[in-house]
N, C-alpha and C positions, 0 to 999 in steps of 0.2 A: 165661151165667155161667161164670168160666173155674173148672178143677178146680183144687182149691186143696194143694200139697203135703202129705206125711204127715210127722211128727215122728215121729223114734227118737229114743231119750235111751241111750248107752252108759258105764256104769261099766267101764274096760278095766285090769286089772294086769297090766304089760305088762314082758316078762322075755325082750329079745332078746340069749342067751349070745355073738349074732356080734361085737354090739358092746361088748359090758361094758354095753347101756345098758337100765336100769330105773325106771320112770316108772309111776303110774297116772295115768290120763286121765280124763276126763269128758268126751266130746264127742254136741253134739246135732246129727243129721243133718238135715237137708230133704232128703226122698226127692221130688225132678220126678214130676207123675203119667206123664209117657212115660218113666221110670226104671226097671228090673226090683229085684229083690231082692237079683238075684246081681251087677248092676253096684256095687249099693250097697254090699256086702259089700265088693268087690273093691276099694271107696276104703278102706275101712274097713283092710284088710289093706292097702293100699297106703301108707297113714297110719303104720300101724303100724312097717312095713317102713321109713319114713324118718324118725320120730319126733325132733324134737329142736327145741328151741327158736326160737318165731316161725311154725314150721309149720299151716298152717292151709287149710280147704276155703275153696274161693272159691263162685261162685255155681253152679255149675258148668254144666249144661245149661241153665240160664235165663239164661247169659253166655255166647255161643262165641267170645270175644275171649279169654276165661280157662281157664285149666287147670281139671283138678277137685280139685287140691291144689299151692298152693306155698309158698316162706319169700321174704317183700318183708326186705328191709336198712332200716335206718333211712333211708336217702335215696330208698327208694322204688324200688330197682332190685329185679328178680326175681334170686334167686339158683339159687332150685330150678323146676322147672316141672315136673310132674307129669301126663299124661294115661295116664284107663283107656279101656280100649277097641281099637279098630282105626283111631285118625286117619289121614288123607290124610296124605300122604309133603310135600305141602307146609305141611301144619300144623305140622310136626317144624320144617319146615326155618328157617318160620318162628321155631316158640319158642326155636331154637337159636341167635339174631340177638339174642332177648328175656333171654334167661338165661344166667346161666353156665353151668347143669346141667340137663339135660331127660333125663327118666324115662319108659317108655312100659310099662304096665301090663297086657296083652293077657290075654284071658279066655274066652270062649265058642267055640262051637261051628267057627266061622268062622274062627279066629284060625288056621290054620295055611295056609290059602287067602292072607289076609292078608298073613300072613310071606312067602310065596311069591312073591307078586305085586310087592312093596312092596322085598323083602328086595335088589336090587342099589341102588337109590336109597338106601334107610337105611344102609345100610355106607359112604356116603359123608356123612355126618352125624353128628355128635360126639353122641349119645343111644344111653342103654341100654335097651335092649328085651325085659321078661318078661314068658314066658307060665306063666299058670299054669291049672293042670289041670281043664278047663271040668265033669268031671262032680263034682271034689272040691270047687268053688263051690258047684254046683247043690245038695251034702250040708248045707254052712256054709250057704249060703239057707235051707233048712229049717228049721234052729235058734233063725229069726230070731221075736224079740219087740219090743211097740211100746218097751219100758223090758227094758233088760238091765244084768245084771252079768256080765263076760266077764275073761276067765282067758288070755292072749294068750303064749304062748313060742317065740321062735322061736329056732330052731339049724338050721346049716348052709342047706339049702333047703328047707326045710319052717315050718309053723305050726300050733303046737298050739292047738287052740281049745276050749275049755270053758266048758259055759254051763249054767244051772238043764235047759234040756230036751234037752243030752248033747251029743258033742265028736266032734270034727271034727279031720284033719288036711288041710293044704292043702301042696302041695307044688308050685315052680315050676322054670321053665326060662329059665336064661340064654341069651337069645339073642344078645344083642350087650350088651358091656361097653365103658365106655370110662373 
């Protein structure tokens, strides 16, 4: 019998001063049981960080045709494509064929190996690439409940996070803009 995912249910008020833009959320996750806590986080913050109308998780590890967050157009074309993690440099190159805009979310312990190895191939590829700070994840994982209400603000490169069992900043690094 296969493991069968975990549901979080997140209440987010969500107050990014970068963009003028403020929205509460309601989104229910399916956490993959080969998923961690702090990958899950890291969509969550990744959501966050692109918030805006049509945006939505796809299936994500249970799809590897699919990002872990994009916005489809009403004709069905990908506009945003979204991955967290360390993909293959031809995953990139791919979703970069798929969408207008591909996002690349980097997070744990590994991700600087990653950047290293990966980083003359991705500079020739229209996607932006951030990492953010694997041990200030590891602090936001902590915090984590099956039902939350969450308190989200983000300015400049950072993310304040606030939650009933206490708060968290997460702070990222631009590695490639485009």
């Amino acid at each position: 019998m296969a493991i069968k995912p975990t549901i979080y249910k997140f209440r987010i008020s969500l107050s990014d001063i970068n963009r003028n833009y403020y929205d509460t959320l309601s989104l229910t996750l399916a956490q993959h049981p080969s998923e961690t806590i702090e990958r899950m986080m890291v969509r969550v913050l990744a959501f966050c960080i692109n918030a805006q109308e049509n945006l939505e998780f796809t299936k994500g590890l249970s799809a590897i045709e699919e990002p872990d967050i994009w916005v489809r157009t009403l004709d069905d074309q990908i506009s945003l494509w979204i991955d967290v993690g360390e993909p293959a440099s031809d995953r990139i190159k791919k979703a970069t064929r798929l969408s207008q805009a591909v996002k690349v979310y980097s997070f744990n312990s590994k991700s600087d190996v990653w950047w290293d190895q990966g980083q003359a191939k991705l500079k020739q590829l229209n996607v932006s690439v951030t990492r953010f700070k694997w041990e200030e994840i590891q602090a936001l994982a902590a915090l984590v409940a099956r039902t939350m209400d969450i308190s989200v603000t983000i300015t400049g490169d950072s993310a304040y996070v606030a939650t009933e069992q206490g708060e968290s900043e997460v702070s990222w690094e631009i590695l490639q803009s485009v």
